[in-house]
N, CA, C and O of each residue as an XYZ file, in Angstrom:
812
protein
N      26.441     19.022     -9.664
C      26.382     17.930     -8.706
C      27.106     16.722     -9.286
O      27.053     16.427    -10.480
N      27.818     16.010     -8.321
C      28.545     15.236     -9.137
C      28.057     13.400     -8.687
O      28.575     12.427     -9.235
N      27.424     13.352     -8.047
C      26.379     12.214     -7.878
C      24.952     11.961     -8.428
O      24.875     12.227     -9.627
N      23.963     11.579     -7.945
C      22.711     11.116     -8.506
C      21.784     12.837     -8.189
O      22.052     13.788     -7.454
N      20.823     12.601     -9.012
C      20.092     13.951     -7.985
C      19.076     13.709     -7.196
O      18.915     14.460     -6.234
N      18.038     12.463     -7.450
C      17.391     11.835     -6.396
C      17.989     10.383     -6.231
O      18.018      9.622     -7.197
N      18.391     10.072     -5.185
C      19.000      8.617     -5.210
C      17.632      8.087     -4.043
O      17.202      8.869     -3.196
N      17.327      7.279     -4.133
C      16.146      6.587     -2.597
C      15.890      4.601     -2.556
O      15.282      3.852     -3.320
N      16.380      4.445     -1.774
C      15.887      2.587     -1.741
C      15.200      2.656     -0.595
O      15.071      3.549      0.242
N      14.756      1.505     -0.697
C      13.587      0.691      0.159
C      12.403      1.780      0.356
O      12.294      2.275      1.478
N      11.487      2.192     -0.694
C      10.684      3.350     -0.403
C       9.503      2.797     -0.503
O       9.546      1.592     -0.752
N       8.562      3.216     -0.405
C       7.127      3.160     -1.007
C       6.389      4.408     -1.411
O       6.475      5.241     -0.509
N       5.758      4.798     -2.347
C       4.494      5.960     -3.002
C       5.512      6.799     -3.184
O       5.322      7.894     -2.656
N       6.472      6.681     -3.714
C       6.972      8.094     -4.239
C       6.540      8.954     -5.166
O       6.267      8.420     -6.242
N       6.401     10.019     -5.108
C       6.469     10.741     -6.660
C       6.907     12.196     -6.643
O       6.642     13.134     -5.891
N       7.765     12.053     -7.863
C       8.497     13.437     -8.538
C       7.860     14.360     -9.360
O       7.770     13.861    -10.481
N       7.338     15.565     -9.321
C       6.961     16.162     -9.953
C       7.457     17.164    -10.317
O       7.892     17.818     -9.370
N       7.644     17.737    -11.542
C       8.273     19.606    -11.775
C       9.611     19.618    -11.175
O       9.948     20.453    -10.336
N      10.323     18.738    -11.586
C      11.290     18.672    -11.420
C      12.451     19.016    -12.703
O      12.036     18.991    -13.861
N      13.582     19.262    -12.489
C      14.474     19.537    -13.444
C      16.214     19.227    -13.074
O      16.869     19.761    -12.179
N      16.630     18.308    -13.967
C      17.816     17.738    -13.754
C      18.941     18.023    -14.519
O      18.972     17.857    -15.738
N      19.980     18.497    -13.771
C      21.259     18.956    -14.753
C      22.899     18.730    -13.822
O      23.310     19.008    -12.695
N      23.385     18.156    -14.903
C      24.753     17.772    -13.721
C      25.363     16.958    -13.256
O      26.575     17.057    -13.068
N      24.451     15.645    -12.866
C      24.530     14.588    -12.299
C      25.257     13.332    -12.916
O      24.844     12.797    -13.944
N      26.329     12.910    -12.247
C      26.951     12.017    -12.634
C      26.068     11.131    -12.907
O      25.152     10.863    -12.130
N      26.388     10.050    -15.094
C      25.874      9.073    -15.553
C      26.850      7.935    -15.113
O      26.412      6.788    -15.206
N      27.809      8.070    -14.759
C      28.792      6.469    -14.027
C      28.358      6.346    -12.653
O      28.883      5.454    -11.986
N      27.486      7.092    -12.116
C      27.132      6.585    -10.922
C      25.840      6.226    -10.773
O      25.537      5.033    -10.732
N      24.912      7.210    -10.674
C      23.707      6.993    -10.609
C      22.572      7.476    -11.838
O      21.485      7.002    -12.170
N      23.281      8.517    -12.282
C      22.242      9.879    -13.119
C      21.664     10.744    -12.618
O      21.990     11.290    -11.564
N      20.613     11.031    -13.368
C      19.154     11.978    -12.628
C      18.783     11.015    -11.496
O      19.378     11.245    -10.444
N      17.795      9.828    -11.484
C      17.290      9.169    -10.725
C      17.252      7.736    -10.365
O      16.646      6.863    -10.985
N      18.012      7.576     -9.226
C      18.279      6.159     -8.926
C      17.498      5.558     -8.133
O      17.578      5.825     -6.934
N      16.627      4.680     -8.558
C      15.877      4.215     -7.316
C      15.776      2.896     -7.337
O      15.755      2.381     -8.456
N      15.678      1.912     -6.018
C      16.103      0.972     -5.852
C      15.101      0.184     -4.587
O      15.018      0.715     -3.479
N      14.358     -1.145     -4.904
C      13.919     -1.685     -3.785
C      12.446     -0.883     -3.657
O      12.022     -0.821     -2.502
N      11.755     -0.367     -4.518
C      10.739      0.618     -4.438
C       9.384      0.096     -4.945
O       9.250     -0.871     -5.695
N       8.573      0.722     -4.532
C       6.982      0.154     -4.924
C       6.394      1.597     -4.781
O       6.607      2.476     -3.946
N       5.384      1.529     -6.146
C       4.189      2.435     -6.613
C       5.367      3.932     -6.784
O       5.890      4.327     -5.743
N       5.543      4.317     -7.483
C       6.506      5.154     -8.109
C       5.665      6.536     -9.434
O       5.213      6.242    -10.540
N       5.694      7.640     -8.950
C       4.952      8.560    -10.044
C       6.158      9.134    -10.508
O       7.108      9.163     -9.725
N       6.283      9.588    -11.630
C       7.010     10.703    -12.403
C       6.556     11.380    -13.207
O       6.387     10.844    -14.303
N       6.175     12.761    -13.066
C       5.655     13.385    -13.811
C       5.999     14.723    -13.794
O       6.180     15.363    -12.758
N       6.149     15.412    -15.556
C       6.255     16.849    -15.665
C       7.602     17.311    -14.999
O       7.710     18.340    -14.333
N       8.956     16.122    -15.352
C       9.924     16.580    -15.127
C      10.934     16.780    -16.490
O      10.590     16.173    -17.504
N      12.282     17.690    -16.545
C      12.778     17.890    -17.435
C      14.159     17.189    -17.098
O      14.274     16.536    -16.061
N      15.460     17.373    -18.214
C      16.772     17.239    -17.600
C      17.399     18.038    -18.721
O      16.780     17.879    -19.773
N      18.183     18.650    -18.795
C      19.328     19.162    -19.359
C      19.319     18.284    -20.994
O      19.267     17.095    -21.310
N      19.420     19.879    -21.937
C      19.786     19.029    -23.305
C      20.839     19.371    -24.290
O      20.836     19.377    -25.521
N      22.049     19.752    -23.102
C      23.269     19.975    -23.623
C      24.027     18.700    -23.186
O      23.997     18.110    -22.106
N      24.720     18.434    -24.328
C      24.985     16.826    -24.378
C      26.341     16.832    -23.604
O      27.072     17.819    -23.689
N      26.741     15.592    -22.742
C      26.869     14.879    -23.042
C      25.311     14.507    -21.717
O      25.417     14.719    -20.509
N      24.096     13.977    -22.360
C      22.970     13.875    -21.473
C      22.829     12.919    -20.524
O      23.364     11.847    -20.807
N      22.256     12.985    -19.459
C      22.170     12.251    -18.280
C      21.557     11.257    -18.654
O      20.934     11.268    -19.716
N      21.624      9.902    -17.638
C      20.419      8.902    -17.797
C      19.343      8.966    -16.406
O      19.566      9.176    -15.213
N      18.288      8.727    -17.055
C      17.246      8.427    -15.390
C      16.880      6.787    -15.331
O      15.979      6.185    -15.915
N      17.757      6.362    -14.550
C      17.875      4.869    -14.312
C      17.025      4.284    -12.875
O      17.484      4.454    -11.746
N      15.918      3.684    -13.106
C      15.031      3.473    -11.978
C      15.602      1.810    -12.178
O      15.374      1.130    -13.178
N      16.320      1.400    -11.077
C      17.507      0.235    -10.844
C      17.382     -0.176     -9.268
O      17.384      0.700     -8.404
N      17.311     -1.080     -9.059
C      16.797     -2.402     -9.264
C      15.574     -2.851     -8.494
O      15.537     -2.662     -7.278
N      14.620     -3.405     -9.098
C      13.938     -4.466     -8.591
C      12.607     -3.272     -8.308
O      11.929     -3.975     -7.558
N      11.846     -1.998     -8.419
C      10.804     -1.421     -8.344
C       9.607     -1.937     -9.035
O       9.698     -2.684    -10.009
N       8.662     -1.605     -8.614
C       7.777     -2.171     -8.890
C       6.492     -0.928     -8.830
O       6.443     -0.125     -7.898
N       5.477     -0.925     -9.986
C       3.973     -0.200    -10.562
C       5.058      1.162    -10.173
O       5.461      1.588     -9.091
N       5.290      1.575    -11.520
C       6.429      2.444    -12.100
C       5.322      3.107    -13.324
O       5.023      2.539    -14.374
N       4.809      4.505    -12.843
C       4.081      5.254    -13.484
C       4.991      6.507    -14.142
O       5.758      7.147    -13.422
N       4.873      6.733    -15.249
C       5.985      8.031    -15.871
C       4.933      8.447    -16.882
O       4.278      7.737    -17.645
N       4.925      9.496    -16.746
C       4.098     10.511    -17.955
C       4.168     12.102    -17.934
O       3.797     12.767    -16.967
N       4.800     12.756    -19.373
C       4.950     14.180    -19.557
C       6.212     14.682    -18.895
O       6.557     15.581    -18.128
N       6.685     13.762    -19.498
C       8.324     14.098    -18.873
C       8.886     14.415    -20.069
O       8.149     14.321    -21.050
N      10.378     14.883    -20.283
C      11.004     15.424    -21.047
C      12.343     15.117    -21.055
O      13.197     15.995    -21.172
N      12.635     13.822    -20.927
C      14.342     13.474    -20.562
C      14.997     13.204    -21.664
O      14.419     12.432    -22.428
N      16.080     13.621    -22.003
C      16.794     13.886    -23.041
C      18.120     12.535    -22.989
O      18.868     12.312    -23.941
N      18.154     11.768    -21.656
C      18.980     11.086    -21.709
C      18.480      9.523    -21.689
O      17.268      9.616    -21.496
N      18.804      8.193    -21.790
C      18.482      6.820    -21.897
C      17.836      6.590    -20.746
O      18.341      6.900    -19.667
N      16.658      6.024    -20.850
C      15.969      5.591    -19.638
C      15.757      4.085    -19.199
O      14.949      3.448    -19.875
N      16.279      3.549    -18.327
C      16.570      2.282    -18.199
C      15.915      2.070    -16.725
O      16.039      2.841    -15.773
N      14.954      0.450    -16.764
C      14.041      0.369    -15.920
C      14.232     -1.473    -15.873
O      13.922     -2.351    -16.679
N      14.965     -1.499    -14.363
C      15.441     -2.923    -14.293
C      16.385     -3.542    -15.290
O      16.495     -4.754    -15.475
N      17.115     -2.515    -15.967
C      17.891     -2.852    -17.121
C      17.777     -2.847    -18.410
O      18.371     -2.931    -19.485
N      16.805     -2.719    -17.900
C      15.871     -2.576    -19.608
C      15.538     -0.729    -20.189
O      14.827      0.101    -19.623
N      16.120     -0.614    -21.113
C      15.675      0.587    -22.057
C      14.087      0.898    -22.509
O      13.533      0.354    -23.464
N      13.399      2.015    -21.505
C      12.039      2.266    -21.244
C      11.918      3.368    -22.514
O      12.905      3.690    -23.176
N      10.741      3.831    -22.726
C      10.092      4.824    -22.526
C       8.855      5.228    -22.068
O       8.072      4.279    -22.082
N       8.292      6.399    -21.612
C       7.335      6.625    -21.168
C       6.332      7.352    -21.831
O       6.485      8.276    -22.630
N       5.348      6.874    -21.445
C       4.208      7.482    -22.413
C       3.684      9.092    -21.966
O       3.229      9.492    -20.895
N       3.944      9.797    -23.215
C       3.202     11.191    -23.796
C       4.546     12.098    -23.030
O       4.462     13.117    -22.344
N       5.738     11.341    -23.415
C       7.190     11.881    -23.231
C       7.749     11.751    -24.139
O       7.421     10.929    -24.995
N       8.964     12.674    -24.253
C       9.863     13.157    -25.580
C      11.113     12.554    -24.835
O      11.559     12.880    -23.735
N      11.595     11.537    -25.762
C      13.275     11.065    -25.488
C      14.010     11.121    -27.066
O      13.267     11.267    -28.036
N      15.074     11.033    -27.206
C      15.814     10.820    -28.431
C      15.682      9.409    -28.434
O      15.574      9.055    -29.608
N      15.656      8.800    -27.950
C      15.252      7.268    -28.333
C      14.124      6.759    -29.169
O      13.038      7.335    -29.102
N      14.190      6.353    -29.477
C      12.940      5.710    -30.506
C      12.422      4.288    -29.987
O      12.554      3.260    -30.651
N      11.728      4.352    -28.542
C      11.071      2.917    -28.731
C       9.855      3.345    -28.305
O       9.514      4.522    -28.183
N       8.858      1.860    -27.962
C       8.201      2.035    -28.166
C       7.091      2.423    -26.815
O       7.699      2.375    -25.745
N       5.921      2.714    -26.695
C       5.076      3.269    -25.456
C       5.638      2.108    -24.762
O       5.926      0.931    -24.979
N       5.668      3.355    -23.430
C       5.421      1.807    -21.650
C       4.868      2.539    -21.235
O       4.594      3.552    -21.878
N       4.384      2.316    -19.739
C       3.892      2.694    -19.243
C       3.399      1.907    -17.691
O       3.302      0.719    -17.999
N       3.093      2.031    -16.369
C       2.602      1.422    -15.282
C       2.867      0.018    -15.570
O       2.042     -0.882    -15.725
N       4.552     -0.057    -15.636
C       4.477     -1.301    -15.830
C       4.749     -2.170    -14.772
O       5.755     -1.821    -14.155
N       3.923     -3.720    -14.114
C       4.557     -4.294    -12.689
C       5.731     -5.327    -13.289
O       5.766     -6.032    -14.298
N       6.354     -5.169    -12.571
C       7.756     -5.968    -12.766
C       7.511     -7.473    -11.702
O       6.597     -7.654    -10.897
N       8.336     -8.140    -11.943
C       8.230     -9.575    -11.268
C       8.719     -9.338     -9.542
O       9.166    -10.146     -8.728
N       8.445     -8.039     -9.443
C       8.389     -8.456     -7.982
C       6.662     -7.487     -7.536
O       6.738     -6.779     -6.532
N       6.063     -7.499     -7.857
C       4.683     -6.934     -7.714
C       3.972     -8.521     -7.679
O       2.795     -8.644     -8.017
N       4.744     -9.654     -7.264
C       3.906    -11.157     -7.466
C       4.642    -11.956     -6.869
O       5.844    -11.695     -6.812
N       4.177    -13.046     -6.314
C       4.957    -13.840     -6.170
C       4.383    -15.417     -6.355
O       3.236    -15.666     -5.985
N       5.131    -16.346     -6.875
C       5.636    -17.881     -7.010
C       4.602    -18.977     -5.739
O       5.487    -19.683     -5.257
N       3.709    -19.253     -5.282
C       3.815    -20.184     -4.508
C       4.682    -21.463     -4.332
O       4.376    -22.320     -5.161
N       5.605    -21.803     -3.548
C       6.100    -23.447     -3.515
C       5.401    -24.132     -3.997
O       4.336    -24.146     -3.381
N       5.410    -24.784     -4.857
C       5.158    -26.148     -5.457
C       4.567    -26.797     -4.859
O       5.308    -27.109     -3.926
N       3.308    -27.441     -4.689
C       2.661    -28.459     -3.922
C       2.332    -28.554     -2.435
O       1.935    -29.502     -1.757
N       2.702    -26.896     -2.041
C       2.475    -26.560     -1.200
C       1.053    -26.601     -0.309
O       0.260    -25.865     -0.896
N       0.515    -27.104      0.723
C      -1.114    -26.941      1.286
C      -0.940    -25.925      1.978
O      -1.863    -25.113      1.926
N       0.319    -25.552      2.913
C       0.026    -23.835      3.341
C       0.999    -23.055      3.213
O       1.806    -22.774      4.099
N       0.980    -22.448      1.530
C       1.743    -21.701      1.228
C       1.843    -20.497      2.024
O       0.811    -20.024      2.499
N       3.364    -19.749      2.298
C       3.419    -18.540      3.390
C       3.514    -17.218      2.068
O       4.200    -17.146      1.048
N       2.341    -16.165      2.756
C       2.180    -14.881      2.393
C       2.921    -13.936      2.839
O       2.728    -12.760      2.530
N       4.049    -14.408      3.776
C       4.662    -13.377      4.250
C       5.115    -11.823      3.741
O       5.570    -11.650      2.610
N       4.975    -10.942      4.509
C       5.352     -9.632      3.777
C       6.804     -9.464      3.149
O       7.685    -10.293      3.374
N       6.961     -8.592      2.524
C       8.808     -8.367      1.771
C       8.502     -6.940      1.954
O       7.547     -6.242      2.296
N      10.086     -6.769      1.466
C       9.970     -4.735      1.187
C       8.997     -4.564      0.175
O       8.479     -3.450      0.245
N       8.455     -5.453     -0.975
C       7.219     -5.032     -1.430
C       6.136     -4.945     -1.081
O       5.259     -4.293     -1.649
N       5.991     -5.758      0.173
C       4.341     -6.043      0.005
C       3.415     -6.943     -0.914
O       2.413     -6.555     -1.515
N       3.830     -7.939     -0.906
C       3.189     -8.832     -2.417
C       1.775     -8.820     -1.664
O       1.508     -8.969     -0.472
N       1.020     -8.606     -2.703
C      -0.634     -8.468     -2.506
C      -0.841     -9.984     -3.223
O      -1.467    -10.942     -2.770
N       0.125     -9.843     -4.890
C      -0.692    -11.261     -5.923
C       0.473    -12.748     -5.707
O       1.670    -12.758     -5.420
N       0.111    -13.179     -5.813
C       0.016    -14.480     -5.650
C      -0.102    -15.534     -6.978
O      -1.039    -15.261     -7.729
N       0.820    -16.833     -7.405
C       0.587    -17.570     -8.013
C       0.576    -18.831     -7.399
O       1.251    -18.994     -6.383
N      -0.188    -19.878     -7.935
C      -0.313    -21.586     -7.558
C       0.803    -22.192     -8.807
O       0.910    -21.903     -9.999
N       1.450    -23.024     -8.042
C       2.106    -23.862     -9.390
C       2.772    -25.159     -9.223
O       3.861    -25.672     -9.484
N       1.364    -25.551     -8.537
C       1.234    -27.176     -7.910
C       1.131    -28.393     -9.295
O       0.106    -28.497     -9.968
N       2.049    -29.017     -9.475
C       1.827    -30.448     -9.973
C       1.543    -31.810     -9.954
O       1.591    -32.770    -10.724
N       1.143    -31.488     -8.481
C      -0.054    -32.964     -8.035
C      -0.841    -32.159     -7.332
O      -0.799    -31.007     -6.901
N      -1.608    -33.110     -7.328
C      -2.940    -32.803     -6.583
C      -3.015    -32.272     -4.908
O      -3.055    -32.966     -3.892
N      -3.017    -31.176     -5.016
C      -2.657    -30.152     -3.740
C      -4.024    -29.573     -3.239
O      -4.919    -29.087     -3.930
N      -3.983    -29.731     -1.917
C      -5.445    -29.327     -0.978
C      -5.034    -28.167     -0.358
O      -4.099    -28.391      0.412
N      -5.348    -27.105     -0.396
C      -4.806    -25.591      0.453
C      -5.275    -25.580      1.330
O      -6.429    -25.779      0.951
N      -5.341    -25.463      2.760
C      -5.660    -25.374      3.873
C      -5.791    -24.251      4.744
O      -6.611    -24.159      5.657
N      -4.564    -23.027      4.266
C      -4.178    -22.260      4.836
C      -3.230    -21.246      4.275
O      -2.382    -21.703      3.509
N      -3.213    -20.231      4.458
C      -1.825    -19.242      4.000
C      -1.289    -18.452      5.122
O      -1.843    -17.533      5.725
N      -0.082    -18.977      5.307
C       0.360    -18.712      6.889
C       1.257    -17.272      6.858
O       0.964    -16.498      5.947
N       2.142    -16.934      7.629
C       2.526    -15.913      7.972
C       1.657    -14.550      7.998
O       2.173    -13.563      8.522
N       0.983    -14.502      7.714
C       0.022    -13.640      7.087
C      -0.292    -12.493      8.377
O       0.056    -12.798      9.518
N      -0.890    -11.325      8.140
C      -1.117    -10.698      9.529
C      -2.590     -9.927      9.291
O      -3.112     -9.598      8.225
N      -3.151     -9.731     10.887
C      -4.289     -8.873     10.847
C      -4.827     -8.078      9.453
O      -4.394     -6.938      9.284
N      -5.405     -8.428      8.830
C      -6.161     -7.199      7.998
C      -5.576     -7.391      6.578
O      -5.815     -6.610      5.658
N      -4.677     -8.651      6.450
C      -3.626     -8.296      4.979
C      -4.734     -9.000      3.966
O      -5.501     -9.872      4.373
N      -4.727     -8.503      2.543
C      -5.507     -8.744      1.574
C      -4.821     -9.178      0.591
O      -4.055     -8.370      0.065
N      -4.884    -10.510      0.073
C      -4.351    -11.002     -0.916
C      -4.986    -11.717     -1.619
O      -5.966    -12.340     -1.212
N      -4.490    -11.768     -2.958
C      -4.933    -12.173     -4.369
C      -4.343    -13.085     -4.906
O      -3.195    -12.882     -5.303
N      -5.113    -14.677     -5.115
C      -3.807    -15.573     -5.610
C      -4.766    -15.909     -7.129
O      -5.973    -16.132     -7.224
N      -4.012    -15.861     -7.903
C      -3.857    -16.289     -9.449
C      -3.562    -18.034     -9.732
O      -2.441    -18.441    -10.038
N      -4.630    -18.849     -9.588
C      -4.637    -20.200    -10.029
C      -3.872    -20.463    -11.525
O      -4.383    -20.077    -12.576
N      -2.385    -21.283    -11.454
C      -1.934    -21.351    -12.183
C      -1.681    -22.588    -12.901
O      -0.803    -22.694    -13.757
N      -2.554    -23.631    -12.498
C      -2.598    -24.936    -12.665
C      -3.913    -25.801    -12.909
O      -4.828    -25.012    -12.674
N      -4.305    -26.675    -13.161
C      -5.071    -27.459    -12.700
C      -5.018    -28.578    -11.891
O      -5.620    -29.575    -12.291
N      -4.096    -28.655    -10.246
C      -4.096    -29.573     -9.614
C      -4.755    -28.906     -8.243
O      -4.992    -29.712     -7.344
N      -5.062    -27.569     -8.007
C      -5.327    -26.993     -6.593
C      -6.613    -27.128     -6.483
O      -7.447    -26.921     -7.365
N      -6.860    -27.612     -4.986
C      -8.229    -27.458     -4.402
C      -8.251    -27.091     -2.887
O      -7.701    -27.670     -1.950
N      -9.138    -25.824     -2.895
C      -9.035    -24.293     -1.547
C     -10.175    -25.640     -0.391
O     -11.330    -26.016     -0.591
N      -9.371    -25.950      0.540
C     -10.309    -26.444      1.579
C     -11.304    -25.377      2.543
O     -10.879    -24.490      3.283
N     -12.364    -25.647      2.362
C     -12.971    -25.048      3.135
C     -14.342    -25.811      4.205
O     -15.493    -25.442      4.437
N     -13.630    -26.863      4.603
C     -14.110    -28.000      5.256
C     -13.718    -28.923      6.283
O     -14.621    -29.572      6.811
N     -12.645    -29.082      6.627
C     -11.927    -30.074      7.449
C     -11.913    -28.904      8.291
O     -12.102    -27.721      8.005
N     -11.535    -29.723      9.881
C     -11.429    -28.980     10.934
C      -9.971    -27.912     10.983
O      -9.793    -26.857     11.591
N      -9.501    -28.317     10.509
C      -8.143    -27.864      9.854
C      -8.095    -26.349      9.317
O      -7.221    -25.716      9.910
N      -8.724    -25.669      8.453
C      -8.638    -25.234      7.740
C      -8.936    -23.714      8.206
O      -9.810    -23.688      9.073
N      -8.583    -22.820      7.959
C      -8.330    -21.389      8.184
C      -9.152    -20.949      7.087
O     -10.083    -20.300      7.563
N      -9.222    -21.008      5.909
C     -10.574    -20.378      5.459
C     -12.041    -20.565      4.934
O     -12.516    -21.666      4.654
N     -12.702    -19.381      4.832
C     -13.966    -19.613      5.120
C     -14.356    -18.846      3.953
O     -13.877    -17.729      3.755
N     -15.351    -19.475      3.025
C     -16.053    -19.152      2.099
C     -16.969    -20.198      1.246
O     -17.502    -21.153      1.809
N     -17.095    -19.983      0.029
C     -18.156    -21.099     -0.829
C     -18.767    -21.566     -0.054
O     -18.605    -22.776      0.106
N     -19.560    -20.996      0.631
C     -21.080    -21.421      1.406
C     -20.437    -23.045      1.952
O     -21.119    -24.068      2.002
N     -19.186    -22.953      2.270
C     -18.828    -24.116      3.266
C     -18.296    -24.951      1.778
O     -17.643    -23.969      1.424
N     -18.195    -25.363      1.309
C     -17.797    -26.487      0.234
C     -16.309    -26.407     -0.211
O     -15.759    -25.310     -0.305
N     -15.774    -27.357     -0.435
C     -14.463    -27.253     -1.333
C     -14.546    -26.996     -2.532
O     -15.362    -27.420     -3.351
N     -13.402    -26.042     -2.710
C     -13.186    -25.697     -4.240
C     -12.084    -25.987     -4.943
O     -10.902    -25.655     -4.851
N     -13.059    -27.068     -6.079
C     -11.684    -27.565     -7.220
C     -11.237    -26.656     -8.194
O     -11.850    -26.562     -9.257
N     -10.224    -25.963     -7.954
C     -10.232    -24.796     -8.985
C      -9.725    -24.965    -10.392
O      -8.882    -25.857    -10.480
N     -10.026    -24.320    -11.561
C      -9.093    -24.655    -12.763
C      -8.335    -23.809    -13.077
O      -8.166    -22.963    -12.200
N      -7.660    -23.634    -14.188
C      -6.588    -22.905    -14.620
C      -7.139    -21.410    -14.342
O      -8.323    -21.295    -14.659
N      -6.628    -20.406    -13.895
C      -7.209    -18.951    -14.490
C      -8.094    -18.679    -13.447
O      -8.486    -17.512    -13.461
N      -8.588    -19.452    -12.443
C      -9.652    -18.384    -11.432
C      -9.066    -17.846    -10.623
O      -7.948    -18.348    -10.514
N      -9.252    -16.951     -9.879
C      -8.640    -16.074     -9.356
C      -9.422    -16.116     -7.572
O     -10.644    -16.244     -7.502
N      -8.622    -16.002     -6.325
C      -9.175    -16.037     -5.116
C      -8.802    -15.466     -4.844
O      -7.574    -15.422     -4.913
N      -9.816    -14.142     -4.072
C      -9.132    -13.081     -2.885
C      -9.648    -13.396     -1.823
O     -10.707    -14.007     -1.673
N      -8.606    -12.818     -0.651
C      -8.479    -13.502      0.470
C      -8.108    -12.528      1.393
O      -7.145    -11.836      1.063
N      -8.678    -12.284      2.559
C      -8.760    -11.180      3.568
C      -8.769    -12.111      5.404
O      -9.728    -12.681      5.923
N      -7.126    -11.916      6.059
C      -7.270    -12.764      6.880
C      -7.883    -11.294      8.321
O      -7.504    -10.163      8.625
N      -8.963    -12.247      8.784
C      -9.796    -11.803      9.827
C      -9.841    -12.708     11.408
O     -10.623    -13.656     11.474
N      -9.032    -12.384     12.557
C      -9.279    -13.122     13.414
C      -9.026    -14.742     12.947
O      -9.866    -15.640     12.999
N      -7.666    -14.842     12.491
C      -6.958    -16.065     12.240
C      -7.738    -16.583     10.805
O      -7.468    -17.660     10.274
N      -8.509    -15.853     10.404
C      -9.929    -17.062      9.326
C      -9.420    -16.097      8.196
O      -9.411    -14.880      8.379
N      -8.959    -16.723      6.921
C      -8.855    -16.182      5.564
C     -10.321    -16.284      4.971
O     -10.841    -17.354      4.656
N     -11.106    -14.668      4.823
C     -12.391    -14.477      3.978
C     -12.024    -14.587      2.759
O     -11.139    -13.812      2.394
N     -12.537    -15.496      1.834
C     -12.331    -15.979      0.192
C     -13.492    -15.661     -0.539
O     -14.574    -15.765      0.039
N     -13.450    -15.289     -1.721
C     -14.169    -15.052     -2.464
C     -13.261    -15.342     -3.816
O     -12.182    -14.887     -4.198
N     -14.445    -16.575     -4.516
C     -13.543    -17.181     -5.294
C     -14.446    -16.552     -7.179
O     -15.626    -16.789     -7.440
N     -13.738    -15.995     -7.882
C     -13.747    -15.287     -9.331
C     -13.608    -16.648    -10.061
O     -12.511    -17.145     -9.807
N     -14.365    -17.412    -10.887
C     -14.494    -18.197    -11.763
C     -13.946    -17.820    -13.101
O     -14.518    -16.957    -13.767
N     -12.815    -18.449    -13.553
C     -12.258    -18.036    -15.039
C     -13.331    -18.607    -15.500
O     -12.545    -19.358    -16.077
N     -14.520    -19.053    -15.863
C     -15.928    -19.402    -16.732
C     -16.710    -19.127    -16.013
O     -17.897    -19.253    -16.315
């Protein structure tokens, strides 16, 4: 074969199993090109170990990238970066990886934002960061749709989750505002326009 042998973008839940790779052009793709992807298995596959050896290049931007009991004989490169996978045999010498999330399994809130948008991507961002430098009142997390569940990661000490003014879309802490500090963590489940919060205390 003179191209990739699995090539796939924009996917979700893939996984390869008992598989075996030989052939495949390394100036194009390799064994496995994948691209734009979320939640990814590989397991109990081989490739060819007559040299000149393939690469299995999982390129660009995937995300919760699981590999174990594989047997690839050629460079494994993951967002650019030179992987290996754990309780697998490569000629490379580095060191364990494994289920690792890459920077798109998260995302950034705007800055000082009161209703930062959750909108969906080809990932699906579930987590969430704050990274407000004045004193910011959250009100709301907009775009958001029926039933979506998200997790935001307090990354500051200037945010406080309204749950009081007439204003405000969510509902939790027995009605009170919450001044949050560095490190607590809020999940958030929007129901009939109302974000359900339940707020995890870093203390």
């Amino acid at each position: 074969m003179e191209e990739g042998g699995i090539v796939c973008n924009d996917y979700q839940n893939l996984e390869l199993k008992n598989c075996y790779f030989e052939l495949n052009n390394p100036d194009t793709y390799g064994d496995i090109y994948l691209t734009n992807g979320i939640f990814t298995t590989i397991h109990n596959c081989d490739s060819t170990s007559v040299p000149p050896y393939k690469d299995l290049t999982l390129d660009i931007d995937c995300s919760f990238l699981t590999l174990f009991n594989n047997n690839w004989q050629g460079v494994v490169t993951y967002n650019g970066v030179s992987i290996i996978d754990w309780a697998s045999k490569f000629t490379t010498n580095l060191a364990t990886w494994t289920n690792h999330l890459s920077n798109n399994g998260n995302s950034i809130f705007p800055t000082n934002d009161s209703t930062p948008s959750v909108a969906t991507s080809p990932y699906n961002y579930k987590f969430f960061y704050t990274s407000n430098t004045e004193d910011t009142i959250i009100s709301n997390f907009i775009n958001g749709y029926e039933g979506q569940e998200i997790w935001i990661k307090v990354n500051d000490d200037k945010s406080t989750f309204d749950f009081t003014s007439p204003s405000t879309s969510l509902v939790g802490n027995s009605g009170i505002d919450y001044i949050s500090v560095n490190g607590d963590m809020i999940h958030a489940v929007l129901l009939n326009l109302h974000w359900y919060c339940t707020i995890i205390k870093n203390t």
